[in-house]
N, C-alpha and C positions, 0 to 999 in steps of 0.2 A: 607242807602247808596244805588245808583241806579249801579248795576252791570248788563253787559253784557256777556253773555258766546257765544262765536261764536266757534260752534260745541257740538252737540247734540248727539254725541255720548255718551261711556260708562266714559269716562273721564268726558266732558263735563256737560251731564247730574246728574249724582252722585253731582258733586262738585257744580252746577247750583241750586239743589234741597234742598241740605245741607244748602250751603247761604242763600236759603228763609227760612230754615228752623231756622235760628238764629236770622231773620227778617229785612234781607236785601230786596230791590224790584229788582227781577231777569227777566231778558231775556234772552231765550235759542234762538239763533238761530241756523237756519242749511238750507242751500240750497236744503238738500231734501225734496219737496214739501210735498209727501206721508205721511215720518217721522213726519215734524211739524203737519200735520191733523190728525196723529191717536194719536199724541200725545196729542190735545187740544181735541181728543175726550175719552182721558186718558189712551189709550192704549201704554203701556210702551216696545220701540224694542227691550229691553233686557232684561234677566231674572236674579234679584239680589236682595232678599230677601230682603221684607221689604218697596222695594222703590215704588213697587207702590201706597203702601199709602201715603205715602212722600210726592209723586207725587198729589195725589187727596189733602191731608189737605193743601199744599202749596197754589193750584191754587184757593181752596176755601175759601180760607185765600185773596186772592189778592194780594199775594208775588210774584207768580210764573207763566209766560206766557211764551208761544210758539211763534214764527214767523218766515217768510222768510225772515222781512224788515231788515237788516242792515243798513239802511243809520237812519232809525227812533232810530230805540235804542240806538246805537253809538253816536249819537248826543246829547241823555240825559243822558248820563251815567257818571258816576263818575269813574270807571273801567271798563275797556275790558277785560274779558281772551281772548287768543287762545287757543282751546283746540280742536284742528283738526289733522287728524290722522297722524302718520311719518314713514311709513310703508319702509318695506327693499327696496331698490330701483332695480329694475331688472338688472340685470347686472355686480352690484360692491358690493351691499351688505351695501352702504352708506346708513343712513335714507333719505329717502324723504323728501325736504322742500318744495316741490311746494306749498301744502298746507297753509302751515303759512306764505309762502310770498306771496299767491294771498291773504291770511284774512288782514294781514298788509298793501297791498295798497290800498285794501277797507274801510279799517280801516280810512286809514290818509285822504279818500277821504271827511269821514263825519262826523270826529270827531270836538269837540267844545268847546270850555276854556278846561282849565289845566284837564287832563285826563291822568290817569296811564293804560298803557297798560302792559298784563301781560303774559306772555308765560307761558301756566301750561302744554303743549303738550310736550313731551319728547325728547327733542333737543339737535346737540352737542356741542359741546366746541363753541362760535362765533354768536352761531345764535342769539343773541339778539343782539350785532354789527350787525349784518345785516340787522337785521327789523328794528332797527333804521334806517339805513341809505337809507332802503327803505320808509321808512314816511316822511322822512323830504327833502328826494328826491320828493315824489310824492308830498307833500305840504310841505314847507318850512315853512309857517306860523304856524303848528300843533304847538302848546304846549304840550310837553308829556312828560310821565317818561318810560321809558320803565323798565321794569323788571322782573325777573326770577321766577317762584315760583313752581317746579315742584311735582308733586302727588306720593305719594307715597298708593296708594291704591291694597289692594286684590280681586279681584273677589271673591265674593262670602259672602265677609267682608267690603266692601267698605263704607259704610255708618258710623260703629262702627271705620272705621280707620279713614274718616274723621273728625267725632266727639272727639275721645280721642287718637289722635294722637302721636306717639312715638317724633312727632319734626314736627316743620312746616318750609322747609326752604325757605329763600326769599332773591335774589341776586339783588343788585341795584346798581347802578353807579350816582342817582342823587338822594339823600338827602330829595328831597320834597316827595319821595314815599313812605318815611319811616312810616312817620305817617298817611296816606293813607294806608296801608296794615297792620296796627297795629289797625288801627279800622276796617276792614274786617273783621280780626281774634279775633277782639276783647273778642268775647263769649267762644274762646279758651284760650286765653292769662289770661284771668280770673281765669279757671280753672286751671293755669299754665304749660300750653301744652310749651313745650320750644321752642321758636323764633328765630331763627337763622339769622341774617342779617347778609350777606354774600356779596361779589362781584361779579358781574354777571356770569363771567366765573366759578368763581367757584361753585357757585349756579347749573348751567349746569352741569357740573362733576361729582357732588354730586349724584344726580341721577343713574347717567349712572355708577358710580363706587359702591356703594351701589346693583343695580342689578347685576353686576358683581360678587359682592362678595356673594353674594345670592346666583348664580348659578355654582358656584367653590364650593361653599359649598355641595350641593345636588351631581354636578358629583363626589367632593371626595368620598362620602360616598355611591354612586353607584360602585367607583372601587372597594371599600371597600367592596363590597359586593361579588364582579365578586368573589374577592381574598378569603373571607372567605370560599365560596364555594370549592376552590382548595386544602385549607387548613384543613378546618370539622371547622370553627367556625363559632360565629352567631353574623350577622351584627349587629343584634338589641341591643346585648350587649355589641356591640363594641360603637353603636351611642350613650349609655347609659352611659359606661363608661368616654368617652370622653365627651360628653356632659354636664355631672356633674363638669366638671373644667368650673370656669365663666369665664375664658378668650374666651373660645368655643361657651358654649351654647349647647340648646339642639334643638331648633329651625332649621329647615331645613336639617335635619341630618335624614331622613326617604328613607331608598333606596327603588328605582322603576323604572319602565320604561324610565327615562330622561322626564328632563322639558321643559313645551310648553308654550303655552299660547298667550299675547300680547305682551308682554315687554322682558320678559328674553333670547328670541332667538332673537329678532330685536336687541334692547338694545345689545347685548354683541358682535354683529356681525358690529353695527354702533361705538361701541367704539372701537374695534381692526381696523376698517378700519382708523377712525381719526387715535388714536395713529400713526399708518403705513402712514398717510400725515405729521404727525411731527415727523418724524424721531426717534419714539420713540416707537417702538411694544411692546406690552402686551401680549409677549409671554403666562403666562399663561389662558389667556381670549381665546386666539386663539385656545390654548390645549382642554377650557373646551367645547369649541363650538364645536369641533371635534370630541371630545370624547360622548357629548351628540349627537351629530347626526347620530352616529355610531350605541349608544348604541338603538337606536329604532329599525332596522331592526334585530340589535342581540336579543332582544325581542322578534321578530315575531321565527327567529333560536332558541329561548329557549322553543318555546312554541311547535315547530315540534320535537326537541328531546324529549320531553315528551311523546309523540305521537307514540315515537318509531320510527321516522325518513324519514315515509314515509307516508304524506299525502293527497296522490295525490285521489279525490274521497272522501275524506272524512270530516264534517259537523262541523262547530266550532262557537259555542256560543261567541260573546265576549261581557261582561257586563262593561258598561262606556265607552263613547264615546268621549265626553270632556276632556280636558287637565285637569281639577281638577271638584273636586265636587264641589255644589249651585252656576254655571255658567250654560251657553247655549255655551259658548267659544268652537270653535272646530281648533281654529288658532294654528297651530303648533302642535295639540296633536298627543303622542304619539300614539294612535289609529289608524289614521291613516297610520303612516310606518309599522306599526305591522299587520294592516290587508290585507296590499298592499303585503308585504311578504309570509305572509299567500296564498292571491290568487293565488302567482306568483309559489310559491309549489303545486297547485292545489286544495287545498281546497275550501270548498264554504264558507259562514261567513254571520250569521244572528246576528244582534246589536240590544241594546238594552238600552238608557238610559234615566231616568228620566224628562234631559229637551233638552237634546243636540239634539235629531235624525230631528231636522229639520232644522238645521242648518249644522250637519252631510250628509243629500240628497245632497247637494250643494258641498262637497270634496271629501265625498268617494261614488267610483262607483262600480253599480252590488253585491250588497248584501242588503237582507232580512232586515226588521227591526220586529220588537215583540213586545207586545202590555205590556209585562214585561216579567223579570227574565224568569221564568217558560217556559212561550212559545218560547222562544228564544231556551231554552235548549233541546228541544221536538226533541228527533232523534237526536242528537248531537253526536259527537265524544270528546267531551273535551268542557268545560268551561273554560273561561280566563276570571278574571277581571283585567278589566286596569288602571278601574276609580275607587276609594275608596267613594261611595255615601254611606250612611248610611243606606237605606236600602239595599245593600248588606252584611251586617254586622251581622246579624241573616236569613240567607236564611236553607232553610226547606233541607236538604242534604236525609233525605228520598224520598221526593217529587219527589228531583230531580234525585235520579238516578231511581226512578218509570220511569220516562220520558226520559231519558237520554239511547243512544245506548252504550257509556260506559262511566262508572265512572271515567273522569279524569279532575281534577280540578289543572289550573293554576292560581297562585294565584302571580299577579307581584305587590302588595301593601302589601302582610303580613298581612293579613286581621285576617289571622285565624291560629290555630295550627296545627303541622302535628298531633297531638296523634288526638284532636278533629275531624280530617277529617278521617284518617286511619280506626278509630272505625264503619265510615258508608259504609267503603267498598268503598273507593276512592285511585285514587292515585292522589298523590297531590306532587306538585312542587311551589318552591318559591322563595324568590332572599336572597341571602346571608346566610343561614339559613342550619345545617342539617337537614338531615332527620329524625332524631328522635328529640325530643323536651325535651330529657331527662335533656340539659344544661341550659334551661329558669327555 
């Protein structure tokens, strides 16, 4: 089947890569020049375990191409996605359509016989009525199916999500798309990855209320945490306990800093604004988005009472920069609020992580970056990691307090134990947790 992917982004690209990968004949485009050229010279804009081979066996395969031409591939395609970014829109906190409605009248301008177009960009309740009504407004004559199919992928896991998927859902209103998207996913449906034909609108929801519940999940079990601290119990054992009941789950239930990323902050902020145009608030969506926005600077405040209260002058490590680990993602992460806080106390702050610090120069200003761990922590007043990478998960606590002006390690993932840290002569701090470890 000949597919089209317009947008070459991190959506675009994973889900473009996958399809050749199952041996579909794929087209990525993307209007950025630059992009398409380092991309046919294989060099991959994001960093996401795994795909840049994806990326090389596809194109050598002769599954998988690059280009700026829209009117060329559009025109032999069998499918279109849109997979073009839907960022917070400035001002109201609505997603952005510009985007998929400039891809959509580009679309209708060159498309040819019966062609399913397909919205996999994260859209809300209507916008596939509306790119319809923009196609058949711009050509009348378009034959098309329009339909919903949104991604549910992890940075960091994207390829393994697209491949063995928890559910693949796909919202239609016309009948012919059906079997058109049943041979897409055909090399899924096989495996019997569950298929979902849905309604369009609902298809859209789906999405947006699945993040939703994602990130209500993570802030309860951050208050959960704030509270165990006032109380002397330990989160982990709370997330453990509750977690072991299968109505729950134990899946996103790890307290830390508050969630960033792509989706979960746009996502929960574009779903309470719709609600709030139909008369119908998602009070608690609005709570968790408030609550997680909150809880980032009270992180930077958790790391200066460690500190002893007064940081004005003095040197602070912080380890992970990105909103999760095996991303470069620095969109929304908590790092950010936390080391802006930090500055605003008057500390200075040298970072340090694995893939993120150059995507990192571009959001945060006026601090140091280290070449790793170690040299970051040289002269330091305290250690914070914020990001759970896995080599911070065996770090040398002799090493560093050799190097370190004092021994005090914040630890906003749980990384480690307090008895384990205490023994090298740290003081250590962490979220939800006493201070002795006597209850694990």
């Amino acid at each position: 089947m000949r597919i089209t992917m317009i947008g070459s982004g991190y959506v675009g690209l994973v889900s473009g890569v996958c399809f050749a990968d199952f041996g579909h004949d794929v087209i990525c485009v993307d209007k950025d020049a630059s992009k398409i050229e380092a991309l046919q010279r294989g060099e991959i804009p994001i960093f996401e375990p795994g795909l840049d081979q994806l990326v090389a066996d596809n194109v050598r395969a002769g599954r998988l191409s690059f280009t700026t031409n829209v009117e060329a591939s559009v025109a032999e395609s069998d499918v279109v996605f849109i997979a073009v970014g839907t960022p917070s829109r400035r001002g109201d906190g609505h997603a952005d359509l510009s985007y998929v409605y400039a891809a959509a009248r580009e679309i209708a301008e060159h498309v040819k016989g019966f062609t399913v177009i397909v919205t996999k960009s994260t859209v809300p309740v209507g916008t596939g009525d509306e790119v319809e009504r923009i196609i058949r407004e711009t050509n009348p004559n378009a034959d098309v199916a329009i339909v919903s199919n949104p991604e549910f992928l992890r940075e960091g896991a994207a390829i393994e999500d697209f491949k063995r998927p928890d559910r693949i859902v796909i919202g239609l209103n016309d009948e012919r798309a059906r079997g058109v998207m049943t041979e897409v996913y055909r090399p899924l449906y096989l495996n019997q990855a569950p298929l979902l034909f849905t309604s369009r609108r609902t298809s859209e929801l789906i999405k947006y209320a699945a993040n939703a519940f994602l990130a209500m999940k993570i802030t309860f079990i951050n208050e959960m945490a704030d509270l165990c601290e006032k109380v002397g119990a330990n989160v982990q054992e709370v997330s453990r306990g509750i977690g072991l009941d299968g109505r729950i789950g134990s899946k996103f239930l790890h307290a830390g800093p508050g969630y960033g990323g792509s989706c979960f902050p746009k996502d929960t902020l574009a779903l309470a604004k719709t609600a709030q145009d139909y008369d119908s608030p998602v009070r608690l969506i609005e709570t968790t988005v408030s609550i997680n926005d909150n809880r980032k600077r009270a992180m930077g405040r958790k790391v200066i009472s460690a500190m002893g209260g007064d940081i004005r002058g003095k040197a602070i490590a912080v380890l992970g920069l990105t909103f999760k680990p095996n991303t470069d993602d620095m969109r929304d992460s908590p790092a950010i609020s936390i080391i802006q806080t930090l500055q605003d106390a008057g500390a200075t702050v040298t970072g340090y992580d694995p893939e993120g610090m150059e995507n990192a120069r571009q959001v945060i200003d006026n601090i140091a970056y280290a070449e790793d761990a170690y040299a970051a922590a040289r002269d330091a007043d305290a250690l914070v990691i914020v990001t759970e990478w896995n080599q911070f998960r065996a770090l040398d606590f002799a090493r560093l307090k050799s190097v370190m002006r004092a021994p005090v390690l914040v630890d906003l993932r749980n990384i480690y134990r307090h008895d384990e840290i205490a023994k090298h002569g740290f003081s250590y701090t962490s979220i939800g947790r006493p201070s002795s470890d006597a209850a694990l």
